[in-house]
C-alpha positions in Angstrom: -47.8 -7.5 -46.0 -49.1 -6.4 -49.3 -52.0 -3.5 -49.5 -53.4 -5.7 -52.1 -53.2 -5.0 -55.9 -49.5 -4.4 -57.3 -47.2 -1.2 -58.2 -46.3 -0.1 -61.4 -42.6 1.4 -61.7 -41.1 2.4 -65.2 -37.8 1.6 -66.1 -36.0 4.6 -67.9 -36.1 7.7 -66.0 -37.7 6.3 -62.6 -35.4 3.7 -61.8 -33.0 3.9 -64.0 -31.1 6.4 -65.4 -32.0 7.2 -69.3 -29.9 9.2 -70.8 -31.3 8.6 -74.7 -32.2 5.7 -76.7 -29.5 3.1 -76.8 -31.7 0.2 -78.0 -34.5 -2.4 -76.2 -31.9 -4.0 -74.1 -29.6 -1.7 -72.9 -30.5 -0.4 -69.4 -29.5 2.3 -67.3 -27.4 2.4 -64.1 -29.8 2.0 -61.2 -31.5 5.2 -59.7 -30.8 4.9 -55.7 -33.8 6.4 -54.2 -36.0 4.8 -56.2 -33.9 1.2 -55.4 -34.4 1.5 -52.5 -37.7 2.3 -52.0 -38.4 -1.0 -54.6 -36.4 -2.8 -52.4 -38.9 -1.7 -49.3 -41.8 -2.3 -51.1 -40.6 -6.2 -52.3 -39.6 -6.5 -48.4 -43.1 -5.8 -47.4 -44.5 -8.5 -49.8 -45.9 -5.7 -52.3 -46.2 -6.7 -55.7 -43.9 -4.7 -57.6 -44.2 -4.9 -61.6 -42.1 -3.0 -64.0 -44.0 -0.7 -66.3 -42.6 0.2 -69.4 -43.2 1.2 -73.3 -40.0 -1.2 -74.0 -42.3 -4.0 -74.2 -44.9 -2.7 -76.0 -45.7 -4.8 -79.6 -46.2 -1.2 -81.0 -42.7 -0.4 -80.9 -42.2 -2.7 -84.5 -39.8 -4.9 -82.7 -39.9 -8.7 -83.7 -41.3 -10.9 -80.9 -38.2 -12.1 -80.2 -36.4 -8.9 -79.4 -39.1 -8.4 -77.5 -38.7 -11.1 -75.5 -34.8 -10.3 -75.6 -36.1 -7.3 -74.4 -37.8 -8.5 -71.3 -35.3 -11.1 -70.3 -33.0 -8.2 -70.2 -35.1 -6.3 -67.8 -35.5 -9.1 -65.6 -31.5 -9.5 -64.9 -31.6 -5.2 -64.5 -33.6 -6.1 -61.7 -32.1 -9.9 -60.5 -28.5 -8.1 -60.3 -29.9 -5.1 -58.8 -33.1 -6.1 -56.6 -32.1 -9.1 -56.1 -35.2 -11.0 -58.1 -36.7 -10.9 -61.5 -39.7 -8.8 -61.7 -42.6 -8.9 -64.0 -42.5 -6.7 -66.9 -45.9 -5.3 -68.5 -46.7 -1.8 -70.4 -50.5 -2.3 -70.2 -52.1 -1.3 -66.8 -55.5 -3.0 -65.5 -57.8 -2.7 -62.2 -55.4 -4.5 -59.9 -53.1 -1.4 -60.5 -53.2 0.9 -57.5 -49.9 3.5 -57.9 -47.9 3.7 -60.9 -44.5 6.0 -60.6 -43.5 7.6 -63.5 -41.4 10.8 -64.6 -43.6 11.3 -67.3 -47.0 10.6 -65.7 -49.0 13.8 -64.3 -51.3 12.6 -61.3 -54.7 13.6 -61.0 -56.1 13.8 -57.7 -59.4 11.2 -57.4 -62.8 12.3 -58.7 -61.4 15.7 -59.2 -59.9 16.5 -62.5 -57.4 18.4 -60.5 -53.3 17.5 -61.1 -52.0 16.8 -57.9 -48.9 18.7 -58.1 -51.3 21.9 -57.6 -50.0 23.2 -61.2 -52.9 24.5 -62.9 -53.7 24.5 -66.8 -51.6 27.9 -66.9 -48.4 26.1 -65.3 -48.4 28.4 -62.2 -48.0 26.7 -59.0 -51.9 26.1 -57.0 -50.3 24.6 -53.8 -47.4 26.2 -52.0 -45.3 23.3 -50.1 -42.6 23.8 -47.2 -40.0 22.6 -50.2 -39.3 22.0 -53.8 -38.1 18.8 -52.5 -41.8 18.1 -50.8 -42.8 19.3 -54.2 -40.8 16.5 -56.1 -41.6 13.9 -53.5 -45.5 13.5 -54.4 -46.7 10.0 -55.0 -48.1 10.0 -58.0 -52.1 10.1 -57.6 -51.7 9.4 -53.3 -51.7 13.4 -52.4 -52.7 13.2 -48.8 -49.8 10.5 -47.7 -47.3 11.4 -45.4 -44.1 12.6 -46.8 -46.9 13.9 -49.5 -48.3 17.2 -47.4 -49.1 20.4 -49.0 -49.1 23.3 -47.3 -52.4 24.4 -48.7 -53.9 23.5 -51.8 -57.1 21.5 -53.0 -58.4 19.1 -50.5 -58.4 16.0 -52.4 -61.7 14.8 -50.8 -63.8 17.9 -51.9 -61.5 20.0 -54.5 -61.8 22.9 -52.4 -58.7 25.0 -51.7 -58.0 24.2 -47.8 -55.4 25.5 -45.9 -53.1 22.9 -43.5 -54.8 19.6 -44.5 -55.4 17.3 -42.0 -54.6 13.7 -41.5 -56.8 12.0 -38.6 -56.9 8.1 -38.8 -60.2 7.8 -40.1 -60.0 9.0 -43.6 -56.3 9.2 -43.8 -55.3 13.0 -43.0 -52.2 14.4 -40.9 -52.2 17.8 -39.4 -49.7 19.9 -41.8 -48.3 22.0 -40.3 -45.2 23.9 -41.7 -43.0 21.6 -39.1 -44.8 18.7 -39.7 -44.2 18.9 -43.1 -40.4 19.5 -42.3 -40.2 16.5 -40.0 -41.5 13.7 -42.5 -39.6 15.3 -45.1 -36.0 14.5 -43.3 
């Protein structure tokens, strides 16, 4: 059952592979992790919506390469998701994740990135992995599979040590192990 509101996944780069600009409708070879974990999400009845700057009127294509573009998209995802999704490059409110590999996620009210890298580049949280590292969910620090080490508490800003996740507000304890076990 959907969470309510709708995701936001680019195209080139996130889920699929992008390897340089080879024109508005030719599309990548599918990125698997990221398949699949569209493919949970459209199980679950989310409302998945690709994201991308292909679409966008500012790009001097004609409306009708637009369009070309778009229909393109849609059988990317009918051969490979199994249905046409909707394609947009403008966000609104009803946007509540967007996954990105460009898009640096700032962790609610704070300012803060949530990657812990600070304006000088150098690492602000430690994590049990680089892979733990890689794995945040863009602007959802806090969500399991998502658990620094230490770093800023994304409640207050303040650096905490083992965040923890009760089922009130949405905390885990994170323990080094704990960390390891959601990670596998």
């Amino acid at each position: 059952m959907s969470a309510g509101g709708w995701i936001g996944v680019d195209l080139d780069g996130t889920l699929a592979e992008y390897h340089g600009w080879d024109g508005l409708t030719r599309i990548g070879d599918p990125i698997p992790l990221m398949l699949d974990r569209v493919k949970g999400w459209l199980e679950a009845g989310e409302d998945v919506r690709i994201f991308t700057a292909r679409v966008c009127p500012d790009n001097r294509a004609s409306i009708e390469e637009l369009e070309e573009c778009v229909l393109a998209i849609q059988k990317w995802c009918l051969e490979h998701l199994g249905q046409a999704l909707r394609v947009t490059y403008k966000k609104d409110m009803h946007m509540r994740e967007l996954w990105d590999d460009r898009a640096v996620g700032v962790i609610f009210n704070t300012g803060l990135r949530a990657d812990g890298v600070t304006p000088s580049h150098k690492p602000a949280v430690l994590f049990a992995s680089e892979r733990e590292a890689r794995m945040l969910r863009v602007g959802r620090v806090g969500q399991p599979g998502d658990i620094p080490i230490e770093g800023p508490d994304p409640r207050s800003g303040s650096l905490v040590k083992q965040p923890t996740w009760d089922s009130s507000d949405g905390w885990l304890d994170a323990s080094l192990e704990a960390v390891k076990k959601v990670s596998r």
